[in-house]
C-alpha positions as CSV (number, residue, x, y, z in Angstrom):
1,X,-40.0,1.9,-1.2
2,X,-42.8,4.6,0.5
3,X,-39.8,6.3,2.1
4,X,-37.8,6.9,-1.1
5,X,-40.3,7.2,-4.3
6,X,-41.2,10.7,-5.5
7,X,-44.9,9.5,-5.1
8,X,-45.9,6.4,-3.6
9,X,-49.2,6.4,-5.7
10,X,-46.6,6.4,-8.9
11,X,-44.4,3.9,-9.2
12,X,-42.1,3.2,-12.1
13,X,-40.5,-0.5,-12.9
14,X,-38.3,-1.1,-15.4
15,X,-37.3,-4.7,-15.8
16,X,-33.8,-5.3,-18.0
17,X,-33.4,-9.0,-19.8
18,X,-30.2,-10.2,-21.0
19,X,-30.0,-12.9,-23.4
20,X,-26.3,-13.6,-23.9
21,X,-24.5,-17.0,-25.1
22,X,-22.6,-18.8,-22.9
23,X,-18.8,-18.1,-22.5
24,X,-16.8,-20.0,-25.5
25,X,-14.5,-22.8,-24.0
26,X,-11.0,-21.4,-23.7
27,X,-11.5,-20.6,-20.2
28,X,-9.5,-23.2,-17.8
29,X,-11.5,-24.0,-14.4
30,X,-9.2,-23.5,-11.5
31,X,-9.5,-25.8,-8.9
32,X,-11.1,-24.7,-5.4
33,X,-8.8,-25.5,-2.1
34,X,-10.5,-24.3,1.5
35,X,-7.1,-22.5,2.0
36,X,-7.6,-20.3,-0.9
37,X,-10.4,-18.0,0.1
38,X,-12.6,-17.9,-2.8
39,X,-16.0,-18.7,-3.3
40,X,-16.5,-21.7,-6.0
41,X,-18.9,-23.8,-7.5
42,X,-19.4,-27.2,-7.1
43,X,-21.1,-30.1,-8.8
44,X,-21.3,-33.9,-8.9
45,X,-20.4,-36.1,-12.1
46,X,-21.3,-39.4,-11.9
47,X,-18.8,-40.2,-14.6
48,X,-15.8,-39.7,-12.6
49,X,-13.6,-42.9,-11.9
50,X,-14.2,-44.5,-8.7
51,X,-10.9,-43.7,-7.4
52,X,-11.8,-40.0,-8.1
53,X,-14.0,-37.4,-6.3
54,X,-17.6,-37.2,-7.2
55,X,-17.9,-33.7,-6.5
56,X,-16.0,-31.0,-8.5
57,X,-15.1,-27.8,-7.4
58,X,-13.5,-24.6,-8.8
59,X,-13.2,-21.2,-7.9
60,X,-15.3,-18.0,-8.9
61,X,-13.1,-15.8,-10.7
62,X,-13.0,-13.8,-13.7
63,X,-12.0,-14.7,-17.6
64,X,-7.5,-13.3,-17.1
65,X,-5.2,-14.0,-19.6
66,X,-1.6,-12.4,-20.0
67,X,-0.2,-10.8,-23.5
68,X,2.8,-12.4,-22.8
69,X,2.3,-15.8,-20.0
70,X,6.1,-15.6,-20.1
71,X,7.1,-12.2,-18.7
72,X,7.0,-11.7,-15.0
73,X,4.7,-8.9,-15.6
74,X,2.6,-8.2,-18.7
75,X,-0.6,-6.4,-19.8
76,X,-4.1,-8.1,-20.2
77,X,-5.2,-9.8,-23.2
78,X,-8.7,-8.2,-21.9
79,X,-8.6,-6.4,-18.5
80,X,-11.2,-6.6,-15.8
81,X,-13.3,-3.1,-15.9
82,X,-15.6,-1.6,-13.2
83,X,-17.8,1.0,-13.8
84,X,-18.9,3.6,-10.9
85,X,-22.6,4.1,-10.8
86,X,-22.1,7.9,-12.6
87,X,-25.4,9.5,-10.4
88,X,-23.2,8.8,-7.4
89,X,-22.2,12.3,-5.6
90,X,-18.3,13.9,-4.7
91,X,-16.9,13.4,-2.4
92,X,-18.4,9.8,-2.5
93,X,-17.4,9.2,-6.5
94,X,-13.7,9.7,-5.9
95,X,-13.7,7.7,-2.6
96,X,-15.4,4.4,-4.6
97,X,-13.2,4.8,-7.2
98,X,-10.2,5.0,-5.3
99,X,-10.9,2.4,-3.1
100,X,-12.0,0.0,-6.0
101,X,-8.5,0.6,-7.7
102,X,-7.0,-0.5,-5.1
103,X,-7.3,-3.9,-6.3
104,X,-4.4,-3.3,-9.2
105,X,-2.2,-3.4,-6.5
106,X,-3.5,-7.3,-6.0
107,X,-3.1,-7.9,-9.4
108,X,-0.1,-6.1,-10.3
109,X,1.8,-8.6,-7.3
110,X,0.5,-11.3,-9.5
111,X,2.2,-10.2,-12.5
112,X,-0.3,-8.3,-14.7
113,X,0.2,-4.9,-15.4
114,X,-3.1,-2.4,-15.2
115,X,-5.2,-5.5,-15.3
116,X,-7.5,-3.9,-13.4
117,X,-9.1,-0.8,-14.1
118,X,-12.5,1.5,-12.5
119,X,-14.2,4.0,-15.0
120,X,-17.2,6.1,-14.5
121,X,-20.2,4.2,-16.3
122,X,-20.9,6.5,-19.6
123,X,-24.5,7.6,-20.2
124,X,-25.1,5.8,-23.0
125,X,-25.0,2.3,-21.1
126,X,-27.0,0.2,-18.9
127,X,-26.1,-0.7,-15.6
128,X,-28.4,-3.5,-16.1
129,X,-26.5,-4.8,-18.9
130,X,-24.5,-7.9,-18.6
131,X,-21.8,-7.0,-20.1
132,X,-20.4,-4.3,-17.7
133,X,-19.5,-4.9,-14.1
134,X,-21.0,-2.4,-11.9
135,X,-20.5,-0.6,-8.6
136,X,-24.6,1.0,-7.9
137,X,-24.7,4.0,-5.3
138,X,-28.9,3.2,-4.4
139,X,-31.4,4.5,-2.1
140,X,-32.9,3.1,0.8
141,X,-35.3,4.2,3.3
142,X,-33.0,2.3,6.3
143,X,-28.7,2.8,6.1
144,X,-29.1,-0.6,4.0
145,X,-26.4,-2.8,3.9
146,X,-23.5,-3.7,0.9
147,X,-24.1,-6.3,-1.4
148,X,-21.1,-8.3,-3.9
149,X,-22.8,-10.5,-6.1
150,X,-22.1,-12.1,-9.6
151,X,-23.2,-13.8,-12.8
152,X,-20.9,-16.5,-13.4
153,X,-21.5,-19.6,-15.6
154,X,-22.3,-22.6,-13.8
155,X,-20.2,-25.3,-15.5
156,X,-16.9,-23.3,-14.8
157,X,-17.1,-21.0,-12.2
158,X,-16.4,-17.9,-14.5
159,X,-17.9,-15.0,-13.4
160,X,-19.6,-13.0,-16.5
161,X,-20.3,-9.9,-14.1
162,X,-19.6,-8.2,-11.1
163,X,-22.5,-6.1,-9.4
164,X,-21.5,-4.1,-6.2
165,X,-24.6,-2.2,-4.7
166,X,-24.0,-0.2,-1.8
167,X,-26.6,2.1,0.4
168,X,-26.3,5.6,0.6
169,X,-27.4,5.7,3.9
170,X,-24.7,3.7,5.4
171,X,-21.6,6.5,5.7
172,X,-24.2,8.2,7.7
173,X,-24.0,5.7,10.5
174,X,-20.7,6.1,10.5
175,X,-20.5,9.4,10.6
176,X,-22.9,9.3,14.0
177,X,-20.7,6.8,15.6
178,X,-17.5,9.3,15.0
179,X,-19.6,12.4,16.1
180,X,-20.6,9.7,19.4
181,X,-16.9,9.9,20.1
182,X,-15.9,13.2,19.4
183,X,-18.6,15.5,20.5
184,X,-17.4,17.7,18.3
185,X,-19.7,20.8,18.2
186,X,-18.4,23.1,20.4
187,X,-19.9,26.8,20.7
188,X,-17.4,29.4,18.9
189,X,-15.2,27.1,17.4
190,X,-15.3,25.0,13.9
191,X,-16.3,22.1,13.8
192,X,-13.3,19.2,13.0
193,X,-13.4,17.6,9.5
194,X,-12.1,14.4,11.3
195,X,-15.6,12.4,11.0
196,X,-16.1,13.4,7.3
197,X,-12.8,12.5,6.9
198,X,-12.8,8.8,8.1
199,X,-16.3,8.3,7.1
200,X,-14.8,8.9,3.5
201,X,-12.0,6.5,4.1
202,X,-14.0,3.9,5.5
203,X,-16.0,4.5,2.0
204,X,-12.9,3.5,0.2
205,X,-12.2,0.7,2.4
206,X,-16.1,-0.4,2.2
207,X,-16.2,-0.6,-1.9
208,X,-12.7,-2.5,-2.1
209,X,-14.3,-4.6,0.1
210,X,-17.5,-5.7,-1.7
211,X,-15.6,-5.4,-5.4
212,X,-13.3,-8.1,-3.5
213,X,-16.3,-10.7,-3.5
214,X,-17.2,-9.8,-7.2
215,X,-13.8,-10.9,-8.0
216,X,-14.5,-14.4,-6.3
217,X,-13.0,-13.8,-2.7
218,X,-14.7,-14.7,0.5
219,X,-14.7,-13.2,3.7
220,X,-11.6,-13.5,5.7
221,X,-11.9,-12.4,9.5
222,X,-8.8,-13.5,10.5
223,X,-6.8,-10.3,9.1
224,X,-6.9,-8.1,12.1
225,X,-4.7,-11.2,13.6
226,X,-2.3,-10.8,10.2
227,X,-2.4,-6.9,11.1
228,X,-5.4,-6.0,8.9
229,X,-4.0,-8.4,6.0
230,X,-7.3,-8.0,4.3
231,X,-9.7,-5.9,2.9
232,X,-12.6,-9.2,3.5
233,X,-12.9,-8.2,6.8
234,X,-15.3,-6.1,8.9
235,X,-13.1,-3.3,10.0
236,X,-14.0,-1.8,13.0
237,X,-12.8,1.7,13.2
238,X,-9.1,1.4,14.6
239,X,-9.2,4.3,16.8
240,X,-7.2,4.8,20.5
241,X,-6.6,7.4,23.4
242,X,-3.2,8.4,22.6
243,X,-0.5,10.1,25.1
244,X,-2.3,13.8,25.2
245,X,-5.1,11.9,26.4
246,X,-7.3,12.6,23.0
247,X,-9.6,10.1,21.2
248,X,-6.8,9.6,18.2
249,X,-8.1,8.6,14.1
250,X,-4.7,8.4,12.4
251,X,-4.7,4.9,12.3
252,X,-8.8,4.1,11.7
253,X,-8.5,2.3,8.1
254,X,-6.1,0.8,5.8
255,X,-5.1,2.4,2.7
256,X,-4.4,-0.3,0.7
257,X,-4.9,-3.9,-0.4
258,X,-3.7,-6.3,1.9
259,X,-1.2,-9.0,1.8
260,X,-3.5,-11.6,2.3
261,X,-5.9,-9.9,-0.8
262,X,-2.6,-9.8,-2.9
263,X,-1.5,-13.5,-2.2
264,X,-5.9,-14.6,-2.9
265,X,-5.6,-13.0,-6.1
266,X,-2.3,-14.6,-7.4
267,X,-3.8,-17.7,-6.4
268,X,-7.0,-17.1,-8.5
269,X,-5.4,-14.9,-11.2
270,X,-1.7,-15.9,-11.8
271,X,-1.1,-16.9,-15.1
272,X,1.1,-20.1,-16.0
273,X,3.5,-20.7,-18.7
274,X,3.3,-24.3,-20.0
275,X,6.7,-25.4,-18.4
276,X,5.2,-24.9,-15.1
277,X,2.5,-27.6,-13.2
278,X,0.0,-25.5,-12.4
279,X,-1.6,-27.4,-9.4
280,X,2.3,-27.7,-7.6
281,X,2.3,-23.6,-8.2
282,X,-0.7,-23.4,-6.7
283,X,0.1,-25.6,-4.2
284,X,2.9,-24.6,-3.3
285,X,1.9,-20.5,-2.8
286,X,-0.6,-22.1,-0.3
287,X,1.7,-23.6,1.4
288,X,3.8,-20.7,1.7
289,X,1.3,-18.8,3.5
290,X,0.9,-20.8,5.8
291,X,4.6,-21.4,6.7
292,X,4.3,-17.4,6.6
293,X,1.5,-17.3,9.1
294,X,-1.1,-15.6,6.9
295,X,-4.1,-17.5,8.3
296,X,-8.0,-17.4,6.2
297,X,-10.7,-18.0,8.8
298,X,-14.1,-17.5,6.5
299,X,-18.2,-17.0,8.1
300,X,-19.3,-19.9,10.2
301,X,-16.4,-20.2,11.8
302,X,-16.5,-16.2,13.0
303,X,-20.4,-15.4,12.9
304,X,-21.5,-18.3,15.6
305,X,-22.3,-17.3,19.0
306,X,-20.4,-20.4,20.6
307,X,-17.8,-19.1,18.0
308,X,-14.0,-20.1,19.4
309,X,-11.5,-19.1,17.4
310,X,-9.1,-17.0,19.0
311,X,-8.5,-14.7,15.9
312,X,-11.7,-14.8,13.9
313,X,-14.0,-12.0,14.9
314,X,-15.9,-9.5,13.3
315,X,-15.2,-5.8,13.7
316,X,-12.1,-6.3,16.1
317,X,-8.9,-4.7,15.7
318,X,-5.4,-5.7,17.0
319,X,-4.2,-9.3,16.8
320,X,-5.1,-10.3,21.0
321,X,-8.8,-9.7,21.6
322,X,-8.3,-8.6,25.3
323,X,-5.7,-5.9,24.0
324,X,-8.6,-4.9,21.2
325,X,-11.3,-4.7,23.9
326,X,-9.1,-2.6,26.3
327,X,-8.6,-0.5,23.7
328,X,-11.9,-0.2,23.0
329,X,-13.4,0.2,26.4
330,X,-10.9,2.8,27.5
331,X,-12.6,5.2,23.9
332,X,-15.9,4.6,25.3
333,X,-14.7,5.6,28.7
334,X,-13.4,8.7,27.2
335,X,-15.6,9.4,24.9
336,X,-18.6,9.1,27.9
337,X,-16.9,11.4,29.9
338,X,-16.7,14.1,27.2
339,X,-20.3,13.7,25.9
340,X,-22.5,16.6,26.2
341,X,-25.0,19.0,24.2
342,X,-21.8,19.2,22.0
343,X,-22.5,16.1,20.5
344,X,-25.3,17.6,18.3
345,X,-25.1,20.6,16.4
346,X,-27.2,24.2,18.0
347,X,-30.6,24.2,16.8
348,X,-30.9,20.4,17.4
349,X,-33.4,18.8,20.1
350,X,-32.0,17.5,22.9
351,X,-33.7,14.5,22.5
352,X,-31.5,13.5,19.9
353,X,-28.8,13.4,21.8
354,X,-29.8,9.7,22.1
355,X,-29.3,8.9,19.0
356,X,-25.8,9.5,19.3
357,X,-25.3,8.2,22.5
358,X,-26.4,4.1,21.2
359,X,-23.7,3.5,19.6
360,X,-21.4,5.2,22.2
361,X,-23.0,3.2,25.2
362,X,-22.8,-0.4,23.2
363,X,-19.0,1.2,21.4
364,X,-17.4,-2.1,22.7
365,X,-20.1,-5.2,21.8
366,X,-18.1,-6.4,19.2
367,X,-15.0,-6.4,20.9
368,X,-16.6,-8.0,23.6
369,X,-17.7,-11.3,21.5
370,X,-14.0,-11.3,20.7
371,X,-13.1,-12.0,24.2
372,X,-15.7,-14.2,24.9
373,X,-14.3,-16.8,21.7
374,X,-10.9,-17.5,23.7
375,X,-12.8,-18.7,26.8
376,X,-13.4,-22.2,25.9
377,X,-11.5,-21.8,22.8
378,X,-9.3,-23.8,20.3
379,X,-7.1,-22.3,17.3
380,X,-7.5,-24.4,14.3
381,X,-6.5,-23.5,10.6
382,X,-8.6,-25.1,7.4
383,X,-6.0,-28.1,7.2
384,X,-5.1,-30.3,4.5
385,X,-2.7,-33.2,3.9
386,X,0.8,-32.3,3.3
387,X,0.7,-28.7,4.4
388,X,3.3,-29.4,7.8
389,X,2.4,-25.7,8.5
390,X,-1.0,-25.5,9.3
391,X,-2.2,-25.6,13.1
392,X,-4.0,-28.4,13.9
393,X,-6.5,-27.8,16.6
394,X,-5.7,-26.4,19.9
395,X,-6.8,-25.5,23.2
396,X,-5.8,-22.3,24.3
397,X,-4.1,-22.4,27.5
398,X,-4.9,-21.5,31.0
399,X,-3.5,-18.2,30.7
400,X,-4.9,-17.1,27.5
401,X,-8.6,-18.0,28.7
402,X,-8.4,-16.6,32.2
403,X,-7.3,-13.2,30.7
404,X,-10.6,-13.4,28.3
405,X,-12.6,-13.8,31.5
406,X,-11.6,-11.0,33.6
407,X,-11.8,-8.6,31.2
408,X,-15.4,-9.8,29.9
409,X,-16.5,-10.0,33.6
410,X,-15.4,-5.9,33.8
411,X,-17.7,-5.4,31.3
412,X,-20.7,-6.7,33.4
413,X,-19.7,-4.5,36.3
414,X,-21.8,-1.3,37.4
415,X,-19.2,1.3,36.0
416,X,-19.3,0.0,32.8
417,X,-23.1,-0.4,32.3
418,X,-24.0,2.7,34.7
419,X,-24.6,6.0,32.5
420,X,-23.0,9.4,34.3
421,X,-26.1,11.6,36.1
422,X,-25.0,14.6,33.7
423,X,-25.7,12.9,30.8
424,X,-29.2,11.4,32.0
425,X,-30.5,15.0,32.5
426,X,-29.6,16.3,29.4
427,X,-31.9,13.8,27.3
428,X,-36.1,15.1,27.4
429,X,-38.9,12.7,25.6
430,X,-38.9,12.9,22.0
431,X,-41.1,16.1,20.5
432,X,-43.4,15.8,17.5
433,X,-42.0,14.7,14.2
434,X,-39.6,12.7,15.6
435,X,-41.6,9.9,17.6
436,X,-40.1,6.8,16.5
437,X,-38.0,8.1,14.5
438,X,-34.0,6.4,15.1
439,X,-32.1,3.8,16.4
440,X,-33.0,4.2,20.4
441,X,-32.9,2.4,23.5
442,X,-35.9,0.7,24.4
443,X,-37.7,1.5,27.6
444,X,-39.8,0.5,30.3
445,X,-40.6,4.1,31.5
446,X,-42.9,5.9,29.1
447,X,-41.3,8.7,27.1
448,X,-38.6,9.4,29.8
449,X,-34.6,8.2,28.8
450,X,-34.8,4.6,30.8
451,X,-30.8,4.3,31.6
452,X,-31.9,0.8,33.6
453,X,-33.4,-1.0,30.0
454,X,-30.2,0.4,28.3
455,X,-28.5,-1.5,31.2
456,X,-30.2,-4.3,31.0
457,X,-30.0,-5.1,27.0
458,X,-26.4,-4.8,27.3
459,X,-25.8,-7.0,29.9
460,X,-28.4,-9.2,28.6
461,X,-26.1,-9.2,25.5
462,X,-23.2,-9.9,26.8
463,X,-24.5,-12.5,29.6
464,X,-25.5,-14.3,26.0
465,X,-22.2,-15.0,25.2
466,X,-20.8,-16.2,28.6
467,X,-24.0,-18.4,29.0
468,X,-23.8,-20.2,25.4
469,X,-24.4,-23.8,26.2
470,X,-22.4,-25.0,23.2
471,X,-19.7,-23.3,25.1
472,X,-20.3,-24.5,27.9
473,X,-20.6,-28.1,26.5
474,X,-17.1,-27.3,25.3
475,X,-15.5,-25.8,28.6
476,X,-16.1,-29.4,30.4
477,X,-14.4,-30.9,27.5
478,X,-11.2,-28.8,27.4
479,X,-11.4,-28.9,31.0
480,X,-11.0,-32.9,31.2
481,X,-8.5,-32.9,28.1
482,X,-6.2,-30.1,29.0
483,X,-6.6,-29.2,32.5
484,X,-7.6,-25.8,31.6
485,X,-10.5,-23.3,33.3
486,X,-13.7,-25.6,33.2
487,X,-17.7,-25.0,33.2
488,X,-17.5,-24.8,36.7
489,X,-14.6,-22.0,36.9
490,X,-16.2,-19.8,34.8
491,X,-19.8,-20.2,36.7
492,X,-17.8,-19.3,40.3
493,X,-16.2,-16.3,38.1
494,X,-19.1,-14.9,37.0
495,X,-21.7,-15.4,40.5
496,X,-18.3,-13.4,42.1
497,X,-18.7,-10.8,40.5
498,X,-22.5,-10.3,39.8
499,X,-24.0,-12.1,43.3
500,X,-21.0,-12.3,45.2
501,X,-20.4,-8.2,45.9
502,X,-21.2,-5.4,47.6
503,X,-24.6,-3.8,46.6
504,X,-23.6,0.0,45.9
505,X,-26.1,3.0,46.4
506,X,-28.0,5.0,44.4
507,X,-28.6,4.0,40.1
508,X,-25.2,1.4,40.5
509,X,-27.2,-0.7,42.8
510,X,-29.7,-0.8,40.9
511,X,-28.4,-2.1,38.2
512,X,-26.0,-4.3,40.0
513,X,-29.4,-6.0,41.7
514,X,-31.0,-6.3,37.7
515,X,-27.7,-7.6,36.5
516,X,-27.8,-10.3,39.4
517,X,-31.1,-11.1,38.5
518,X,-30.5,-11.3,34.7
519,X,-27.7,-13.6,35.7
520,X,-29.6,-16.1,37.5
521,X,-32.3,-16.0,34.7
522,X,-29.4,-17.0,32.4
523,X,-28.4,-19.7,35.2
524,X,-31.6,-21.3,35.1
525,X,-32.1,-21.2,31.4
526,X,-28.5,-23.7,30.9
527,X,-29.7,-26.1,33.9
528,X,-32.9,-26.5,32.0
529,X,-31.4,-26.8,28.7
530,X,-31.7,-29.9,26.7
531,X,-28.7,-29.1,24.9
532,X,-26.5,-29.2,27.7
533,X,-24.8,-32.2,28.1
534,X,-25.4,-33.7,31.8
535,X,-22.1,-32.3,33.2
536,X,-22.9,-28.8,32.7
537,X,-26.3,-29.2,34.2
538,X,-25.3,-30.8,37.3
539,X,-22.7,-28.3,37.7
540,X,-25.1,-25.4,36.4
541,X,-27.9,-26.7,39.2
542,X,-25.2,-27.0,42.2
543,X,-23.9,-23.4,42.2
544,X,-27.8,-22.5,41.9
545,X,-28.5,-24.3,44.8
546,X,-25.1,-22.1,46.3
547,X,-26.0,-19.4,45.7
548,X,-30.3,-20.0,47.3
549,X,-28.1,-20.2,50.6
550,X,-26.1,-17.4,49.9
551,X,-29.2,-15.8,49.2
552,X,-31.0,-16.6,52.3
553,X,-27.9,-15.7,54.3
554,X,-28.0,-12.0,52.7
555,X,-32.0,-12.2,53.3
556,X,-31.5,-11.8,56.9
557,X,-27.9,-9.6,57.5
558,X,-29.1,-6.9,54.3
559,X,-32.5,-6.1,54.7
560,X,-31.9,-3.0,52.5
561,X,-32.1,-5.5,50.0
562,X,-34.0,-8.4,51.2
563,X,-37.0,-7.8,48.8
564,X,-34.3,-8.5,45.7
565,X,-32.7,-11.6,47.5
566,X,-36.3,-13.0,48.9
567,X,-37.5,-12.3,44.7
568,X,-34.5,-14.5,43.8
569,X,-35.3,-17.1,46.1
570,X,-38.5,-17.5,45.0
571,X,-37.5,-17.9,41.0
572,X,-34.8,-20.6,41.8
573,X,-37.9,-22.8,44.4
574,X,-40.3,-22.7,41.3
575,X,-38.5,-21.3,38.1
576,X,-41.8,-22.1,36.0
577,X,-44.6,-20.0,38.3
578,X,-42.6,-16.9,38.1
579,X,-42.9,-14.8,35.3
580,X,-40.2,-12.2,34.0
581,X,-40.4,-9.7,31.9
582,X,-39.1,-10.0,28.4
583,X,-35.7,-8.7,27.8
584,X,-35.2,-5.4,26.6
585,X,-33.4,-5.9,23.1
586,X,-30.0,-4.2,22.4
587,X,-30.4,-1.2,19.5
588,X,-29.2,-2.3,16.0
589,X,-25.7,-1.9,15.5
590,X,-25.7,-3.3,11.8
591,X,-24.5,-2.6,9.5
592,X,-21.6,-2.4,11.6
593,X,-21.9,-6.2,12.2
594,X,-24.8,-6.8,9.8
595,X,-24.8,-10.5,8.2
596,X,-25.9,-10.0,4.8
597,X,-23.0,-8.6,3.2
């Protein structure tokens, strides 16, 4: 609030109250089915027969009714309306509305012609007011985070309004994270319109996303696997190295509602004529998408660290995960090489040259959790009885998780985690005014740019995800079921290529020797775990008894090094008397990832 009131000594409130009567009763329910993606309500009544469910559930949706329930397509009795917030500023205005219109296309594939329809809110009405469904451009002193809430009425499931608020602040972190890749400010020549460009289009693509919950859908973060089928998904921007060897946008966002979206809304919207049995044609368009492949993977199954689902991820792209981080990696790689004092405009402090540089440097985290959900993983869909099409679950095979491996083992290795010496000299201490002031690394050295903390919080990160016990737990499991990579393979993987190497020279070593030691502190942590079942701690404590006589070997033929392997000797003999440091923590990267939305 200090950071965007006038005057923080005078406030003003207003509180709106709505007294309305509750929705007459010629709305009809619609049942809820996990395939469906919406959000519903639910209820117990204890009336119901004993041969019946207990609990009821229906979807959220809003009041739709065709003019004509026999014509393929026909107008609204009453249409859904939006209204755009009308302080919001161009270009931002045209891109919400746009992108909030998109959803006709949804609705018109169900059969209702200019059903839905976006308006600038007029002057004389409350946005407060229940009566209009409302997309708010706000203020916030932080790049805030999207919201998609409604008002529906408890007994039905109807929703009586749709209220989209989304921060101002947000398209700015985009923005940086384009300008991270491009370095686009380069002496005598104009600067590109390419990052104001796709931070525009990911505004379209952000408030058809957050209207789609405000018209009952969920999350679904299996679309990047269906070819970005949905809007519900976090999108991470979709850009590659092309053929000329430049960092290429044309592909970053979708234009359009998704197949997915269009198929969710026919199943919450489409209306019936009375010669059809509503629950078979809803029924049966369920079962047509999954004969078609369209899968629906909502929140828990995506958001969990132990997550193992091989297509539902948050801010991936493409529909293989090792492809998507690949991709990825070789942007940031790019992107690295090409960073300099171009990446902020003349006139600009060096020192902010870091700001840019966070999200370049951790460009590929999501990606990264991607990978690590096929090792260890199973592909499941939300089954029911009588849908034949539906994957029951699966563990992936040998191949599949071996792939994951290697490539999230390169991303522990000293080139990827080891910042270029030009870049560390261009960054000085922060100057007054802006002391505290971003999204930095932290640091261990004072004022100075600390590239070993940035090191260490992203492989601290990413160690996270190998080291999950609940995957781990799961890794023996699969192992003894299907013969696939085990607990045990994966911990020989991972000491071969963190303990088991050459030491190089120079800022690589160094962080090779932290990484090895951050490693171990992770090895340590799952033998100790009371979540572990037995297996993976007898497994967990033999290769740390390995690798002490490894360690005591490379003692005595490196003594270049001997002060890092004698350090790690001494933490495995009495774990509890030695105390570490506390992790560095990675820089936010919500609300690219943010789980509040």
């Amino acid at each position: 609030m200090q950071a965007v009131a006038p005057s923080t000594e005078a406030i003003t409130l207003r509180m709106h109250h709505s007294f309305i009567a509750l929705p007459d009763n010629k709305y009809k329910p619609r049942a809820y089915d996990v395939r469906s993606g919406y959000f519903g309500i639910t209820y117990f009544d204890y009336g119901s027969d004993i041969s019946e469910p207990i609990q009821k559930m229906f979807i959220s949706r809003h009041r739709l009714n065709k003019v004509n329930p026999n014509a393929a397509i026909s107008e609204a009795v009453k249409p859904i309306i939006y209204y755009l917030d009308n302080g919001t500023p161009e270009p931002i205005r045209s891109a919400l509305l746009e992108g909030a219109r998109w959803w006709n296309q949804a609705y018109e594939a169900s059969g209702y012609k200019n059903a839905f329809q976006v308006q600038v809110l007029p002057d004389s009405a409350d946005p407060m007011d229940i009566r209009y469904n409302i997309i708010n451009w706000v203020h916030r002193s932080t790049r805030g985070w999207g919201y998609g809430a409604t008002i529906s009425d408890p007994r039905t499931g109807e929703i009586i309004k749709g209220q989209v608020t989304l921060g101002s602040l947000r398209v700015r972190q985009d923005y940086l994270i384009f300008t991270a890749l491009l370095s686009p400010y380069m002496n005598g020549q104009p600067v590109t319109d390419k990052m104001r460009t796709a931070a525009v289009h990911r505004l379209r693509q952000l408030a058809a996303y957050e209207v789609g919950h405000t018209l009952g859908l969920q999350h679904n973060y299996a679309s990047s696997f269906n070819n970005r089928a949905s809007v519900m998904d976090y999108p991470h921007p979709n850009v590659f190295v092309n053929d000329k060897g430049a960092i290429d946008f044309s592909d970053i966002y979708t234009n359009e509602i998704g197949e997915w979206d269009k198929r969710a809304i026919t199943y919450g919207y489409q209306d019936f004529d009375k010669t059809v049995d509503e629950s078979k044609g809803l029924q049966n368009l369920l079962i047509e998408n999954s004969k078609n492949g369209l899968q629906f993977i909502a929140d828990a199954d995506a958001r969990s660290a132990s997550g193992f689902h091989p297509n539902a991820h948050l801010w991936d792209n493409q529909a293989d995960a090792v492809a998507g981080l690949n991709q990825v990696i070789e942007v940031r790689k790019k992107a690295i090489s090409q960073f300099g004092e171009q990446a902020v405009p003349n006139g600009t402090p060096l020192s902010k040259l870091e700001d840019v540089l966070v999200p370049l440097y951790n460009y590929h985290r999501y990606q990264y959790e991607a990978v690590t959900k096929v090792i260890g993983g199973i592909n499941y869909t939300y089954s029911v009885r009588g849908d034949t099409n539906q994957i029951k679950p699966t563990i992936l095979s040998n191949e599949m998780q071996q792939k994951a491996l290697k490539a999230a083992l390169k991303c522990l290795s000293a080139e990827t985690l080891t910042l270029p010496e030009n870049i560390l000299q261009l960054i000085p201490p922060r100057p007054p005014l802006l002391y505290g002031v971003g999204e930095l690394f932290e640091k261990r050295t004072g004022m100075s740019f600390d590239a070993l903390s940035a090191a260490e919080a992203l492989a601290d990160f990413q160690l996270g995800f190998l080291f999950n016990v609940e995957r781990a737990n799961r890794l023996v499991q699969n192992k003894a079921r299907a013969g696939v990579i085990g607990w045990d393979d994966v911990l020989d993987q991972i000491l071969e290529n963190t303990w088991y190497i050459k030491i190089s020279n120079g800022l690589a070593g160094s962080i090779q020797q932290q990484t090895q030691q951050q490693t171990l502190h992770w090895l340590i942590g799952v033998s100790q775990s009371t979540d572990a079942n037995y297996e993976v701690r007898s497994i967990t404590q033999q290769r740390i008894k390995q690798l002490k006589a490894k360690l005591e070997a490379l003692s005595k033929s490196d003594p270049m090094h001997s002060a890092h392997y004698q350090y790690a000797i001494e933490r495995i003999k009495s774990p509890e008397k030695v105390i570490l440091s506390k992790p560095v923590a990675m820089a936010p990267g919500a609300p690219i990832g943010c789980d509040l939305d």
